[in-house]
C-alpha positions in Angstrom: 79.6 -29.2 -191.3 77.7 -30.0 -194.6 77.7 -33.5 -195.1 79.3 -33.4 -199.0 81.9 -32.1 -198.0 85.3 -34.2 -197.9 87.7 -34.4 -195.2 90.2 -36.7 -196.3 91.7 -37.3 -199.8 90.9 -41.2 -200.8 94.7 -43.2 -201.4 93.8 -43.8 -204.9 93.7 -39.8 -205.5 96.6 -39.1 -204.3 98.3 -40.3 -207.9 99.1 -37.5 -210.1 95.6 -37.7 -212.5 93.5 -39.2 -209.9 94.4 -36.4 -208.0 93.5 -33.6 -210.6 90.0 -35.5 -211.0 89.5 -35.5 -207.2 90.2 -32.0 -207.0 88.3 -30.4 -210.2 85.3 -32.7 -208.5 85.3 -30.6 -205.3 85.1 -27.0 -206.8 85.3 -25.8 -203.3 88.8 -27.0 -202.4 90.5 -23.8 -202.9 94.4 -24.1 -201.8 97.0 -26.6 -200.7 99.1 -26.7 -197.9 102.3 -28.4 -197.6 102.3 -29.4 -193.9 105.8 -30.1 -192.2 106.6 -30.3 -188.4 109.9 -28.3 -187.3 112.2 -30.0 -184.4 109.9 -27.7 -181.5 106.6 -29.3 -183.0 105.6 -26.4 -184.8 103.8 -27.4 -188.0 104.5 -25.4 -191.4 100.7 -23.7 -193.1 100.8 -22.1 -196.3 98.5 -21.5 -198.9 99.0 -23.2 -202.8 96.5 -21.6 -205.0 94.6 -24.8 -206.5 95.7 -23.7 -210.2 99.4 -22.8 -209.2 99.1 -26.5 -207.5 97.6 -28.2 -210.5 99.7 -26.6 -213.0 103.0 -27.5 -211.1 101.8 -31.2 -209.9 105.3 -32.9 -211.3 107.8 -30.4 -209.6 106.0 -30.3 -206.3 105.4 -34.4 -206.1 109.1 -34.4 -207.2 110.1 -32.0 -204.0 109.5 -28.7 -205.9 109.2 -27.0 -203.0 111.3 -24.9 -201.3 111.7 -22.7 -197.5 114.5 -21.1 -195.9 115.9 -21.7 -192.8 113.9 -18.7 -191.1 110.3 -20.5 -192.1 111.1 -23.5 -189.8 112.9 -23.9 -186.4 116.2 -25.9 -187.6 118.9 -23.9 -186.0 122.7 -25.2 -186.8 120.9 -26.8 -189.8 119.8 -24.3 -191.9 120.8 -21.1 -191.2 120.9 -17.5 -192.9 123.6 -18.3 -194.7 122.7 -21.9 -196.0 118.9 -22.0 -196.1 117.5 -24.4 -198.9 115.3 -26.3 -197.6 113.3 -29.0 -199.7 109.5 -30.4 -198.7 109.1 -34.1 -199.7 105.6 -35.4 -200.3 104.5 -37.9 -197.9 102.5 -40.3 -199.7 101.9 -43.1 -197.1 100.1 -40.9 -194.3 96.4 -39.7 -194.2 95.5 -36.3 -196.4 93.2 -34.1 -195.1 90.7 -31.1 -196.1 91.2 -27.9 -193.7 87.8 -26.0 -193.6 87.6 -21.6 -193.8 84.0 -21.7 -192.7 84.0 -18.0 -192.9 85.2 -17.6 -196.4 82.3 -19.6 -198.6 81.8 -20.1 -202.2 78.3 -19.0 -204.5 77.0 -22.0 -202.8 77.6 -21.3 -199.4 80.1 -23.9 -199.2 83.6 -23.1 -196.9 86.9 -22.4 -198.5 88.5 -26.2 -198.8 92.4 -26.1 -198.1 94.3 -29.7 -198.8 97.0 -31.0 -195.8 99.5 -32.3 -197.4 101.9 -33.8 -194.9 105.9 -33.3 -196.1 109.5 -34.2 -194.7 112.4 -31.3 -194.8 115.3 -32.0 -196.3 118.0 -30.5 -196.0 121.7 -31.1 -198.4 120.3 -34.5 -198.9 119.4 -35.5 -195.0 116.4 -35.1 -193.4 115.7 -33.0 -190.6 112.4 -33.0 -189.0 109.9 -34.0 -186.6 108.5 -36.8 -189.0 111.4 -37.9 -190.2 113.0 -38.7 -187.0 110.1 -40.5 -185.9 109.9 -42.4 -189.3 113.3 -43.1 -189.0 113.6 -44.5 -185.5 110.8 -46.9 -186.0 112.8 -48.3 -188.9 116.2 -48.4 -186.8 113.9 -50.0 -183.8 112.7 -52.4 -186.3 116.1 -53.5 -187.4 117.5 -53.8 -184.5 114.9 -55.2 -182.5 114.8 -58.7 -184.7 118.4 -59.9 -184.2 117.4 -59.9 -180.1 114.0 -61.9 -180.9 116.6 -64.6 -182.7 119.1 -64.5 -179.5 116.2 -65.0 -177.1 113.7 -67.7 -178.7 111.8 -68.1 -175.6 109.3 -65.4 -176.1 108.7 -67.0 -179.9 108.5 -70.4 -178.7 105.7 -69.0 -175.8 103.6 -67.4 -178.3 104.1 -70.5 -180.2 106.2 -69.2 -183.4 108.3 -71.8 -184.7 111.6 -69.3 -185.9 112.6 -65.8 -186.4 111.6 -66.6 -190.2 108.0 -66.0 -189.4 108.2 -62.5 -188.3 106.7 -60.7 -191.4 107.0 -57.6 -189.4 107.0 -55.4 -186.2 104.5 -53.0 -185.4 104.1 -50.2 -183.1 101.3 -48.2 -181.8 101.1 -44.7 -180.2 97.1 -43.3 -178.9 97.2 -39.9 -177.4 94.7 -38.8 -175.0 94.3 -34.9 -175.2 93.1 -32.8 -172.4 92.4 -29.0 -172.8 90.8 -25.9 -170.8 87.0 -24.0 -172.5 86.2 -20.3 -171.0 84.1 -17.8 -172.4 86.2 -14.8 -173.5 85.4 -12.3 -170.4 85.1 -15.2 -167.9 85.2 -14.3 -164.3 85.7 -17.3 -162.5 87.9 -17.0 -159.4 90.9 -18.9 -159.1 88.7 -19.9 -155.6 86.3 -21.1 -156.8 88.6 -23.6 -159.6 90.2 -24.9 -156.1 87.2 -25.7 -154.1 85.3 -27.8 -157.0 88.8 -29.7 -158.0 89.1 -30.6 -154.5 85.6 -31.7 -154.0 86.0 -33.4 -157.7 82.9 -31.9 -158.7 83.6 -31.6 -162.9 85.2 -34.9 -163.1 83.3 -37.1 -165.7 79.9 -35.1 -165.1 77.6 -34.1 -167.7 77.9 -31.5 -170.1 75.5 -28.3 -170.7 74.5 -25.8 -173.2 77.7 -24.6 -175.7 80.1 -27.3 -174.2 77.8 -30.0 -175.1 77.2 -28.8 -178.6 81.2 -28.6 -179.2 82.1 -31.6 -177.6 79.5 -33.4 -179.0 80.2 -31.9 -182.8 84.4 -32.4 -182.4 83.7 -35.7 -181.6 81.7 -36.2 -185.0 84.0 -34.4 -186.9 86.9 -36.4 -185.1 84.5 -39.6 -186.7 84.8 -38.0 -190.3 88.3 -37.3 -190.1 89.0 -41.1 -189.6 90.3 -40.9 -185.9 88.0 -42.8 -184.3 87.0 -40.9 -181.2 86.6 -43.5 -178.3 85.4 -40.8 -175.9 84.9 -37.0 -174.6 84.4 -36.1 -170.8 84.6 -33.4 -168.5 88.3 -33.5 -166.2 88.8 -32.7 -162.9 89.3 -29.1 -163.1 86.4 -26.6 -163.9 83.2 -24.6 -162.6 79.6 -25.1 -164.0 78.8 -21.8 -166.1 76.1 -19.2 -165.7 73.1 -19.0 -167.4 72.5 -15.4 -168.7 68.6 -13.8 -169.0 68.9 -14.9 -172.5 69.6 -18.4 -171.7 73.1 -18.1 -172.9 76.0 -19.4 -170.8 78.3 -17.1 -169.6 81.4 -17.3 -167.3 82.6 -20.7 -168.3 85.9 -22.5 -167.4 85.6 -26.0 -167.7 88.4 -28.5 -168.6 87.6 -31.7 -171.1 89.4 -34.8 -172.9 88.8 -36.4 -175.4 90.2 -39.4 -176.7 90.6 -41.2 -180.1 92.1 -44.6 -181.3 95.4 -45.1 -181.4 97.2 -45.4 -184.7 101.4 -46.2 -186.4 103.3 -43.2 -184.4 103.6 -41.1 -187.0 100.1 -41.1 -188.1 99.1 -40.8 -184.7 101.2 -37.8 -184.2 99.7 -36.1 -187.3 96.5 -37.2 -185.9 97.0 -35.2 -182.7 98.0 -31.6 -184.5 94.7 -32.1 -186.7 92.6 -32.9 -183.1 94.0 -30.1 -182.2 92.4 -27.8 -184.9 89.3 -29.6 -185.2 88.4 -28.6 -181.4 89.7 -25.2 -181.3 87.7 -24.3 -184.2 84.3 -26.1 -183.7 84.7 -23.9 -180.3 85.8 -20.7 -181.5 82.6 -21.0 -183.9 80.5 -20.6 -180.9 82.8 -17.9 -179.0 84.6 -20.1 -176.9 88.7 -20.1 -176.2 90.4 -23.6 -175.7 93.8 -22.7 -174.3 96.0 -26.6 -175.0 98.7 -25.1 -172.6 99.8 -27.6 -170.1 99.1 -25.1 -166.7 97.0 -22.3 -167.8 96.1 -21.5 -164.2 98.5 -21.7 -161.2 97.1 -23.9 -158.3 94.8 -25.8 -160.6 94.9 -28.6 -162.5 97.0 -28.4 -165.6 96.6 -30.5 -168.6 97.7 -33.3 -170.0 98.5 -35.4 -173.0 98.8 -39.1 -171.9 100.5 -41.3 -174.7 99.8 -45.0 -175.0 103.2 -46.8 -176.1 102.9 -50.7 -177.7 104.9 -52.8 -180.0 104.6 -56.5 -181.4 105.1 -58.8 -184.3 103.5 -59.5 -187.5 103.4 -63.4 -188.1 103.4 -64.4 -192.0 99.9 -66.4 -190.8 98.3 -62.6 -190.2 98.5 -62.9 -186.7 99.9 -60.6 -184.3 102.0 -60.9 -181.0 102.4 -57.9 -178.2 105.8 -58.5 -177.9 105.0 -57.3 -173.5 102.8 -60.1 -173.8 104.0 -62.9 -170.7 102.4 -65.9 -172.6 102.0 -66.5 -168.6 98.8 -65.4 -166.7 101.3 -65.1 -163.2 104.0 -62.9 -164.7 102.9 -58.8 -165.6 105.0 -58.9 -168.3 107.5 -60.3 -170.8 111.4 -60.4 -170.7 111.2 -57.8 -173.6 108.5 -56.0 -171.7 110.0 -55.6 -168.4 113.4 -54.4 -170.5 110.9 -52.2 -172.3 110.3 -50.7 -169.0 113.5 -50.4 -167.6 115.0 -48.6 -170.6 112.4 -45.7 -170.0 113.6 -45.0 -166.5 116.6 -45.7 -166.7 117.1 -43.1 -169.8 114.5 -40.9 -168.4 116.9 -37.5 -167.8 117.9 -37.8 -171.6 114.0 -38.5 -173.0 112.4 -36.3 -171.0 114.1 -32.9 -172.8 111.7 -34.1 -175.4 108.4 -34.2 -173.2 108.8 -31.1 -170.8 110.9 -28.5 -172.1 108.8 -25.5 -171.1 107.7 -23.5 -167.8 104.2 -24.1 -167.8 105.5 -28.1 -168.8 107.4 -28.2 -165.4 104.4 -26.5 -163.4 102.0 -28.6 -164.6 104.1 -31.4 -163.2 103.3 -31.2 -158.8 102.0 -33.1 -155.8 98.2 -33.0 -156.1 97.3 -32.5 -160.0 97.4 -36.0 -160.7 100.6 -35.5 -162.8 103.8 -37.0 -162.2 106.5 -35.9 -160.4 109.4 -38.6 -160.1 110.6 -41.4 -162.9 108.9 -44.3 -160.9 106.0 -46.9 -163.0 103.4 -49.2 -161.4 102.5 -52.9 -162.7 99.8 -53.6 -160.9 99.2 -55.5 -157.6 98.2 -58.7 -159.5 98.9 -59.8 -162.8 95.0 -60.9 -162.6 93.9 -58.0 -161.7 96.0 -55.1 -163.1 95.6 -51.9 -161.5 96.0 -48.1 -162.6 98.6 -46.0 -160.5 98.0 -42.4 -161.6 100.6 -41.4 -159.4 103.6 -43.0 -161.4 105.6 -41.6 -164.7 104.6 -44.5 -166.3 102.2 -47.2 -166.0 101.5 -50.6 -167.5 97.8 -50.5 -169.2 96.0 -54.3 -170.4 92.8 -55.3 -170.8 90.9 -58.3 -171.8 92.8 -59.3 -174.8 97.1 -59.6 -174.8 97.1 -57.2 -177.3 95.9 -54.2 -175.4 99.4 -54.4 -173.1 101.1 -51.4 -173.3 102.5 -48.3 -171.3 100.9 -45.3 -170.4 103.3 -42.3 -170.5 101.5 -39.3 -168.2 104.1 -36.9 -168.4 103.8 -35.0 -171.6 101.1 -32.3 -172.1 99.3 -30.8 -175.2 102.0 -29.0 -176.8 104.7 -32.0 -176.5 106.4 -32.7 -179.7 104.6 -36.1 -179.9 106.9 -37.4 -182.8 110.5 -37.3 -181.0 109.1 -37.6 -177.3 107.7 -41.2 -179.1 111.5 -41.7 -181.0 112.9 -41.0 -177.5 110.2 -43.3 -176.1 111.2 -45.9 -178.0 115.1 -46.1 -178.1 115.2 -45.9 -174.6 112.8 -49.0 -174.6 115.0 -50.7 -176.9 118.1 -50.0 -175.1 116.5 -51.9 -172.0 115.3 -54.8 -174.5 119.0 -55.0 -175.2 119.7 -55.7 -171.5 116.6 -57.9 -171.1 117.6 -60.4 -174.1 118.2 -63.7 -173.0 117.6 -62.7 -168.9 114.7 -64.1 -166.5 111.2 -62.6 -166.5 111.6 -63.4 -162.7 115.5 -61.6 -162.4 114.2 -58.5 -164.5 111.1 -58.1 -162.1 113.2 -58.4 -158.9 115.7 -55.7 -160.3 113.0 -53.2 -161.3 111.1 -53.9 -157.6 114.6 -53.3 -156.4 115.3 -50.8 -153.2 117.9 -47.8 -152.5 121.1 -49.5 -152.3 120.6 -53.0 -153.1 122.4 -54.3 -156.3 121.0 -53.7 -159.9 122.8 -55.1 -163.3 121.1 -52.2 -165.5 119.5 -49.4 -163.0 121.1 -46.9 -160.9 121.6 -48.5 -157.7 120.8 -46.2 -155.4 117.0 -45.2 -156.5 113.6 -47.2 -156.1 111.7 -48.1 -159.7 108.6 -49.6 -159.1 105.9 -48.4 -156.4 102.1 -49.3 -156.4 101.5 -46.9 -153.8 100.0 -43.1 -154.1 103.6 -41.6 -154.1 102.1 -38.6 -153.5 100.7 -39.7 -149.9 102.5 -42.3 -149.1 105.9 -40.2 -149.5 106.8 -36.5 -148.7 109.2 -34.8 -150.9 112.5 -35.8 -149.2 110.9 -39.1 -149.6 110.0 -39.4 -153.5 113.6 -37.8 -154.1 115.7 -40.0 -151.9 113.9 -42.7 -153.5 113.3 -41.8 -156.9 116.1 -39.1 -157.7 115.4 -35.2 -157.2 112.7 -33.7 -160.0 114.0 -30.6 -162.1 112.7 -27.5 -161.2 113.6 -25.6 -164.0 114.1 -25.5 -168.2 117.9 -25.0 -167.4 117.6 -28.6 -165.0 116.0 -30.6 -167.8 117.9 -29.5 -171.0 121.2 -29.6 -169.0 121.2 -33.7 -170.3 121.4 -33.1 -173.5 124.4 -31.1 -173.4 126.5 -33.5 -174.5 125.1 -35.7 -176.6 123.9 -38.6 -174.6 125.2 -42.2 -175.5 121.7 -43.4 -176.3 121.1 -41.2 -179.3 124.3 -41.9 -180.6 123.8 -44.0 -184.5 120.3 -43.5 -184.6 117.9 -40.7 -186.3 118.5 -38.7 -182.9 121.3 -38.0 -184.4 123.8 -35.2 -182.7 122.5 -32.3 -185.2 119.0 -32.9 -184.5 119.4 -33.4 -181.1 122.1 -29.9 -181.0 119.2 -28.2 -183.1 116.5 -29.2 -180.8 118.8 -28.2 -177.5 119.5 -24.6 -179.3 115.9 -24.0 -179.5 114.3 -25.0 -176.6 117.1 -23.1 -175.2 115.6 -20.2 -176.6 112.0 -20.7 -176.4 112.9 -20.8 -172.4 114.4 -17.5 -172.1 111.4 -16.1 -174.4 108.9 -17.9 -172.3 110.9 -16.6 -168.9 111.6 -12.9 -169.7 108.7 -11.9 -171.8 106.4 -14.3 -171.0 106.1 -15.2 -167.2 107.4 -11.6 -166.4 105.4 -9.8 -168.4 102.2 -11.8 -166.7 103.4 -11.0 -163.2 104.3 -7.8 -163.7 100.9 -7.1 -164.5 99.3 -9.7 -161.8 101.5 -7.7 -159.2 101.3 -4.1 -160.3 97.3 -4.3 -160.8 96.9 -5.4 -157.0 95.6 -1.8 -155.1 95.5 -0.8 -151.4 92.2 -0.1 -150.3 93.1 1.9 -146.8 89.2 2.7 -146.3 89.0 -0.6 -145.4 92.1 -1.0 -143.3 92.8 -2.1 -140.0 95.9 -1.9 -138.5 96.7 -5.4 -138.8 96.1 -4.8 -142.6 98.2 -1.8 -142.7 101.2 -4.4 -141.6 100.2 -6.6 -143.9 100.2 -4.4 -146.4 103.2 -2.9 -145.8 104.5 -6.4 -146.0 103.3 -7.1 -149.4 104.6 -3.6 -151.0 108.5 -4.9 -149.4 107.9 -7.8 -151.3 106.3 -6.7 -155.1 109.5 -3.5 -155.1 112.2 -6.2 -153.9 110.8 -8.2 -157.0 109.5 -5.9 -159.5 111.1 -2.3 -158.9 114.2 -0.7 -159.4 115.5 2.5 -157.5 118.4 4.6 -158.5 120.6 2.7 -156.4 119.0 -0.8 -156.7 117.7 -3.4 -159.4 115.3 -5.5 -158.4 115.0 -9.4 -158.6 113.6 -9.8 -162.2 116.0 -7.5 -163.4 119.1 -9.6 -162.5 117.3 -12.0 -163.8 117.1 -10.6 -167.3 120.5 -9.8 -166.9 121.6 -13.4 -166.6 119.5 -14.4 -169.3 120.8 -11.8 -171.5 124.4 -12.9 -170.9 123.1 -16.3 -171.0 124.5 -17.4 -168.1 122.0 -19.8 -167.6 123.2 -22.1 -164.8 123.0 -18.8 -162.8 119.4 -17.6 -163.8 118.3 -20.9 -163.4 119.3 -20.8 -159.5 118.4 -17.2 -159.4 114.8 -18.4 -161.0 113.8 -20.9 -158.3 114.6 -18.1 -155.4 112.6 -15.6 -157.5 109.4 -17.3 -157.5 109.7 -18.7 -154.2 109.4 -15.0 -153.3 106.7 -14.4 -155.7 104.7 -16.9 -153.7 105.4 -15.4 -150.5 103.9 -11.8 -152.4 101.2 -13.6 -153.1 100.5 -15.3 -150.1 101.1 -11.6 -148.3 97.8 -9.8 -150.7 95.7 -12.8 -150.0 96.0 -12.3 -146.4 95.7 -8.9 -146.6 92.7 -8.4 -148.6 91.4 -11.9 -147.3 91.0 -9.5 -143.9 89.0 -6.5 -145.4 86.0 -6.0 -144.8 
């Protein structure tokens, strides 16, 4: 990118007349777009002309600007019949400058398009991403300081004389994104992904030809944009490309992170959607596809987006306190921090509708993909020595200074709605502060390092919290269930707990019609994602696979055979049969979705055995 060019509007432009000088000084900023996040994550993109913009400054800054109900994903809000929906200026979050780099100006400069970030509102209420994230830290906030009056021992440990000199409580979010590169016609064999993630081959190794050149130029456009990259890296999964006569490489499939500083939630959630552009197009520039989906190929490791969780106090003296900080080198945490903890868990059925809400969500999330599978955390085996369990749901994350202490969230992946998964994060967390107030350090470790069985005040007595072992080898799947409750294996499983609205949300910005909303559409986006989606894939996957009898033996003819029983049963009606996926749409149809969530589980169990019946049958030809 030429290095003029601006990337984020300065605060002092953002004023009505600063902001017409800013603009008439960048000839090349073309458009405006009023950027608002629906209750799925989706972010609204339009394009202000810069002279409609400039001309109507006073009506737009005043919420001059209107959807409907169809633009954004707000169903029982604003629907057909009652659609008005107003976009409010956010003025205290970062503005940025979207780039057209194949659209330039007399001067070869690209097309400049203005972010503007915005709340919805709708009859007077809010109703959106943003705003419910705004909203909950300010309920968090208010609640949160009449506990650190009840329990003075944490302000007397971190040597604060009264309640009087909290100026404030902060809270801090960092995402670390992880994504998938291939070349557009990339032939790399599901095989071959396998055998280098087992032998870890990609993980942190170094970067070649195109890849390097994008990482390297999202990470210095990350810089520009004011994120603060901390680092970029090759993951686990991946194969080394080819290089073509030309020296060109070809055939790539590699999966990276990168990682910037955290930030206030909400900024950091903005922060996220914009990394998201930035490395999609500095990679598309150079013919490369970045896919953020969370498992883009079965069998291989999916992708992740881990979110960093913290919280303190703002002393009128300018310091600051991490309010998980033990103020005791033998204890992992505080009395609010081990509450912080325990309210995660314990509400984990009701948060996690927020996090994984989609197929390729709940597939990215098995045994051997470094991705968590059961609501359990990790503390460390010494307060000392702090360790990192990647096994668990959540994990407690310090380093050298008190203020790094925070948890590390590993369930959600790239498309999670950062802004409520980080509400849900967070009420949850204050619900078990509640509990924690005024209790032992000491009592609130033993009942998190509880057992099965044995008595708990706050969680569920018959499951295990707390594990610094590899849950994944240390337990087999009857294990991690009887000891850490049974994992959803479908949409239907997770969004089931948020049917009725769950006592946790109730008085705060997760209010019933957001969280109704929210329910209704990721309702729909599963039976979308299932029926047109997932079957339309296997149906080609399936129906693609050919016989090759001049090959056969006549153990392959069996096996074949086999296979062909299998793909009709699935995919193939007669005139006196329907096949498997067409119950299936059936049920969805008539939205009996208890039913075709059952009947989806026994589906693809028998899509693996297909599977498994072509590999050995064409794993035999010669």
């Amino acid at each position: 990118m030429t290095r003029e060019l601006v990337t984020v509007v300065p605060e002092q432009s953002k004023r009505r007349d600063e902001l017409k000088e800013f603009i008439l000084k960048h000839p090349y900023l073309r458009f405006v777009s009023l950027v608002g996040v629906d209750l799925l994550g989706n972010d609204t993109d339009e394009r202000i002309p810069i002279e409609h913009f400039l001309k109507n400054l006073e009506d737009i800054f005043a919420g001059g600007v209107q959807t409907d109900g169809s633009s954004v994903n707000l169903p029982g809000i604003a629907e057909l019949n009652d659609a008005k929906v107003d976009f409010l200026i956010d003025f205290e979050r970062r503005w940025v400058v979207d780039y057209n780099h194949e659209l330039t100006d007399d001067n070869g400069l690209p097309t400049g398009t203005i972010r503007i970030p915005v709340f919805f509102r709708h009859h007077d209420r809010f109703y959106c991403s943003r705003s419910v994230l705004r909203d909950t830290l300010e309920h968090v906030r208010r609640e949160l300081l009449p506990l650190l009056a009840a329990d003075g021992r944490f302000l007397v440990a971190h040597g604060v004389a009264s309640p009087a000199e909290i100026a404030d409580v902060y809270f801090t979010l960092g995402t670390e994104l992880e994504f998938w590169v291939s070349s557009p016609a990339q032939h790399v064999s599901a095989h071959e992904l396998r055998v280098t993630q087992a032998l870890k081959e990609s993980y942190w190794k170094r970067t070649r030809g195109a890849i390097r050149t994008c990482l390297e130029e999202a990470l210095i456009l990350l810089q520009r944009y004011g994120l603060e990259p901390e680092m970029g890296h090759k993951e686990v999964g991946g194969v080394h490309g080819k290089i073509s006569e030309q020296g060109r490489l070809h055939d790539v499939m590699e999966q990276l992170e990168v990682d910037w500083r955290f930030s206030d939630p909400v900024q950091s959630a903005d922060n996220d959607i914009l990394a998201r552009f930035i490395i999609k197009d500095v990679f598309m520039r150079r013919g490369l596809s970045v896919t953020f989906v969370a498992k883009p190929v079965e069998g291989i490791a999916g992708s992740g987006k881990h979110m960093h969780v913290g919280l303190g106090l703002l002393l009128r003296d300018g310091r600051r306190v991490n309010l998980f900080d033990p103020a005791d080198p033998d204890l992992h945490l505080s009395g609010f921090g081990y509450g912080a903890i325990m309210g995660l868990l314990r509400h984990w059925e009701v948060v996690n509708p927020f996090v994984s809400h989609s197929n390729s969500a709940l597939r990215r999330l098995q045994p051997g993909f470094e991705a968590p599978v059961s609501i359990v955390t990790s503390l460390g085996h010494d307060p000392k020595s702090p360790s990192r369990n990647r096994t668990v749901l959540a994990g407690l994350v310090r380093g050298d200074s008190p203020l790094s202490i925070r948890f590390e969230v590993r369930a959600p992946n790239p498309h999670t709605n950062a802004y409520l998964a980080c509400a849900a994060f967070y009420l949850a967390m204050l619900d078990g502060m509640r509990h924690a107030c005024g209790r032992d350090p000491a009592a609130l470790h033993a009942e998190l390092a509880k057992r099965p069985g044995e008595p708990a005040e706050y969680l569920e007595q018959g499951r295990a919290y707390l594990s610094e072992d590899d849950i994944f080898e240390h337990h087999t799947a009857e294990e991690r269930a009887a000891l850490f409750g049974k994992s959803p294996d479908t949409v239907w499983e997770v969004l089931t707990h948020l049917e009725r609205m769950p006592r946790l949300y109730q008085g705060t910005p997760l209010s019933e019609p957001v969280v109704r909303s929210f329910h209704t559409s990721a309702l729909r986006k599963w039976r979308i994602d299932t029926c047109a989606k997932e079957f339309g894939t296997l149906r080609r996957e399936l129906g693609e696979l050919r016989r090759l009898p001049e090959l056969e033996n006549g153990l392959d003819e069996k096996r074949w055979a086999e296979f062909e029983r299998l793909r009709a049963e699935l995919l193939r009606d007669d005139e006196d049969y329907e096949c498997q996926m067409t119950r299936l749409v059936r049920l969805f149809d008539a939205e009996r979705f208890a039913e075709a969530s059952d009947a989806l589980v026994a589906f693809r169990r028998r899509v693996a055995e297909a599977r498994e019946a072509y590999r050995m049958y064409a794993g035999n030809l010669l």
